[in-house]
N, C-alpha and C positions, 0 to 999 in steps of 0.2 A: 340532405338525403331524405327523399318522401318513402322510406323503404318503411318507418315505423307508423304509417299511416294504412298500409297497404292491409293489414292483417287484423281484423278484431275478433273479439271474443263475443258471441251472441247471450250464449245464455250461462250462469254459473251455479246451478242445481246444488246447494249447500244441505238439503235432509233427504237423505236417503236411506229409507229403513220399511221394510214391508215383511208381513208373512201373513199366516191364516191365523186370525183371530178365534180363539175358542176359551171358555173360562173354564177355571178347573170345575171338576166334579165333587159336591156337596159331601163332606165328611169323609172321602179319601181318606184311606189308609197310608199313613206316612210310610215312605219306602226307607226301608233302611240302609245307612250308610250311603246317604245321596249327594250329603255335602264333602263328604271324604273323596267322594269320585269327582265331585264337579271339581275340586283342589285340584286332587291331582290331572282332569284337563288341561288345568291353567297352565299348569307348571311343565307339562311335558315340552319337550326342546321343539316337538316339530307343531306346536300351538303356536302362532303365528296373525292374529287375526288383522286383518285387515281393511282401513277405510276406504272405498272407493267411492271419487267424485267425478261423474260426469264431466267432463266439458267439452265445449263447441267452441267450435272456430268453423270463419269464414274469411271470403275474400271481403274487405268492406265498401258497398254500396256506393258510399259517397267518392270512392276515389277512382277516377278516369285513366285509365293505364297511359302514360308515353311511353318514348323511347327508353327510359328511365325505371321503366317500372313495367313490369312484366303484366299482360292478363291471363297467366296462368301461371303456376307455379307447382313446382315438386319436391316431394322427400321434404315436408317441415315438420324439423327435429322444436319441440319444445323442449326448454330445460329452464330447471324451477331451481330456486338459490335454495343453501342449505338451511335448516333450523335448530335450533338445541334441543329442541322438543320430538324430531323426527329423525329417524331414519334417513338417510341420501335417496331420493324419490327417484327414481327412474325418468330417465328422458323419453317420450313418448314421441311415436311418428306418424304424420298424417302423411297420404300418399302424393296425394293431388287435390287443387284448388285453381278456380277457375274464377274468371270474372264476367265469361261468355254469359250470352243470357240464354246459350240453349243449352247451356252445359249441364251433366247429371252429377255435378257434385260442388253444387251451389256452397254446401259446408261442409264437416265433417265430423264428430263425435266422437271425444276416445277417453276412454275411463283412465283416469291417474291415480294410481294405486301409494295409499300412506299408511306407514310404520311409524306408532305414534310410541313414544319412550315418554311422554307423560302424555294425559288426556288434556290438554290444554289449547287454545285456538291459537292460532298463527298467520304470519302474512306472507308469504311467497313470492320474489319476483319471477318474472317469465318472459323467458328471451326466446325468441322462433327463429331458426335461419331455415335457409330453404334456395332453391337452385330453379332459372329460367328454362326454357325449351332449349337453349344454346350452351348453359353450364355455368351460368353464371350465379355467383353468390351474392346471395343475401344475408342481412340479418338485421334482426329489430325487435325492441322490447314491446310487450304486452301490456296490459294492466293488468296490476297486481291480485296474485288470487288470495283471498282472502277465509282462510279457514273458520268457519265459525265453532265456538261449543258444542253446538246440537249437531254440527255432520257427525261427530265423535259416536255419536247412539247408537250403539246395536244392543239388538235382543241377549237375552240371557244364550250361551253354549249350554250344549248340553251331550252325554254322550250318544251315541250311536245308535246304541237298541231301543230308546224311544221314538216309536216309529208315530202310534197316533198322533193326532193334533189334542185328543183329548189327553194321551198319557204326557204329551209337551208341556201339557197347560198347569197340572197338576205336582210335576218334577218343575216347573218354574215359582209355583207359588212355593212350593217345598221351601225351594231353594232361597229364595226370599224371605223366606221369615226366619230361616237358620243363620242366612249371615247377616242379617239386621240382629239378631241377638248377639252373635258372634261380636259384631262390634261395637254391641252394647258393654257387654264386658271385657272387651279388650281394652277398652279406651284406657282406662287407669292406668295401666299397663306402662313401663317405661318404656318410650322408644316408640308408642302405638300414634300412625298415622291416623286412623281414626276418628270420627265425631259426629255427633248429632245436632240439629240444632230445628228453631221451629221458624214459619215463615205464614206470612200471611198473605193474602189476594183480599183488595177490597171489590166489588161490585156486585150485580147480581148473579143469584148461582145459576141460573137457565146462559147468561154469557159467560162465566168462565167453565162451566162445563164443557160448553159446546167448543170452546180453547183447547182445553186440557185433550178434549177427546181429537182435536184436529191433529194435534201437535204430537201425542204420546200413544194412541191407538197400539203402535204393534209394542208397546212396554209395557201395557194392563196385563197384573199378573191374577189379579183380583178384581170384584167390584159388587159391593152391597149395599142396597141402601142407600145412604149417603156417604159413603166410602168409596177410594176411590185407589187401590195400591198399584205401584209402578217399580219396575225394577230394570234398568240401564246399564249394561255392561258399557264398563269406557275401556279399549285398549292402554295399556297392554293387557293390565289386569286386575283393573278397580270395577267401582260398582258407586253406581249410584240407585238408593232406594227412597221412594215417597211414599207418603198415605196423604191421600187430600182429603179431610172431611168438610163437605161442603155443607152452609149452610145460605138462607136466604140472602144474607147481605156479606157476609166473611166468608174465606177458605181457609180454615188453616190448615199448612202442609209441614207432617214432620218427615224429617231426610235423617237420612242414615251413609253413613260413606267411607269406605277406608281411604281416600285419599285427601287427605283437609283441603291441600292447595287449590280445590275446583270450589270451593263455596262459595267465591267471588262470581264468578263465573254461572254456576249454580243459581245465584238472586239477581244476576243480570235475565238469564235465561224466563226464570218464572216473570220477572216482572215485565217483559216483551210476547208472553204468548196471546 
C-alpha cells in the first residue's frame, strides 16, 4: 500500500511566540497586589492556556498518482497518539488536497492545539485518513511530530485592564521579580517544587547576545547594561525565570523555577541557542 507515501508534512514551525516588545518604565511604581491577581489568573477553572503549532501538509511531490492512489483527495482527518504529558489533542481536518498542478490548494495549514499537564517535550505519532473523489478510503501514517521545549514558551498572562504595551511591560517585570523571590523562599519548604540554579554560555558576548535576542525577544522582561532578564510562562502553570549577565567571553545565567523536572530540558535548551 503506496497510501503512506501519498501525504507529507512540509514544514513543522516548533517556536511560536510574538507580541509588541516595550521595556518597562524606569522606577515605576510597584502596583500593588499584582502577584495575588496574576495567582489567582492561574488558578481560575476557565484559565486554560494553550500551545498552538502550525502544521502543513501536502500532497508529496515525488509521488505519481495510479489507479492505486488518488490525485486528489478529501476530508483528511489527522489524529495524533496520546501523551502522559498532554491532554487528548484534537483530530484536526484538512478539506482538500490535490496533486494537479493547476490546483489552488497545493497544501494546507492547520493549527494543532496542545493542553500541556506538564511543560515537558514530547513525540506524537500521526495518522491521516482521508477519502478519494469516489469514497474511497484511506489511511496512512505521517512522520512523527515532534514537540520540542521551547514550543512550550509563552509570554507572561496578565489580567485584562492592562491595556498599554508600556503598563504590559511594567506588570511583567513586577511580576518577575515577585515570583523569582517567591521561590527563592519557598524552596526550603517541604514539598516545594522549586529551584534555582546557575548555568553558564561559553563564547563571545556580541554572539550569544545576538542568540539570546533571536531566540527569547517576546520573554525580555528587562534589560540593562549587561543584563539581560527573561521570564517564560510554561503551561499549565510554571514559570520559567533568567538573568543572563553577559560578559566579554562568559554568560552566566541564573534561572529560577517552580517546576524542577524542566532543568534538564532548560540546559539542553540554552546550550542549543
Amino acid at each position: 500500500n503506496r497510501s503512506s507515501d501519498l501525504l507529507e508534512k512540509v514544514e513543522f514551525n516548533d517556536f511560536s511566540a510574538d507580541r509588541d516588545w516595550e521595556m518597562p518604565t524606569k522606577d515605576a511604581a510597584p502596583i500593588n497586589g499584582l502577584l495575588r491577581r496574576y495567582r489567582s489568573l492561574l488558578e481560575s477553572t476557565d484559565f486554560r492556556p494553550v500551545v498552538k503549532i502550525p502544521y502543513y501538509l501536502r500532497y508529496s511531490p515525488s509521488i505519481s498518482p495510479t489507479a492505486d492512489l488518488p490525485q486528489e483527495v478529501y476530508a483528511v482527518e489527522l489524529h495524533l497518539s496520546e501523551s502522559e504529558h498532554y491532554e487528548v489533542v484534537l483530530d484536526a481536518l484538512v478539506p482538500y488536497l490535490s496533486h494537479l498542478p493547476d490546483t489552488k490548494a497545493p497544501h494546507f495549514n492547520v493549527d494543532l492545539d496542545f493542553l500541556p499537564k506538564q511543560p515537558l517535550p514530547s513525540k506524537f505519532d500521526v495518522n491521516a485518513s482521508f477519502t478519494d473523489v469516489a469514497g474511497h478510503s484511506f489511511s496512512c501514517p505521517l512522520a512523527p511530530l515532534r514537540l520540542a521545549f521551547r514550543s512550550l514558551f509563552l509570554p507572561l498572562f496578565l489580567p485584562d485592564d492592562f491595556l498599554t504595551r508600556e503598563a504590559k511591560a511594567c506588570a511583567r517585570k513586577q511580576i518577575f521579580e515577585e515570583l523569582w523571590t517567591q521561590i527563592h523562599e519557598n524552596r526550603a519548604k517541604t514539598g516545594s517544587v522549586g529551584i534555582e540554579s546557575i548555568q553558564t554560555l561559553r563564547g563571545r558576548r556580541g554572539n550569544i547576545e545576538k542568540d539570546v535576542f533571536r531566540c527569547l525577544t517576546p520573554f525580555v522582561v528587562d534589560l540593562q547594561d549587561n543584563f539581560v532578564s527573561v521570564a517564560v510562562f510554561l503551561p499549565p502553570r510554571y514559570h520559567l525565570l533568567m538573568k543572563f549577565q553577559l560578559e566579554e567571553e562568559l554568560t552566566r545565567i541564573a534561572l529560577a523555577t517552580d517546576n524542577w523536572k524542566i532543568l534538564p530540558h532548560v540546559s539542553e535548551f540554552l546550550q542549543n541557542i
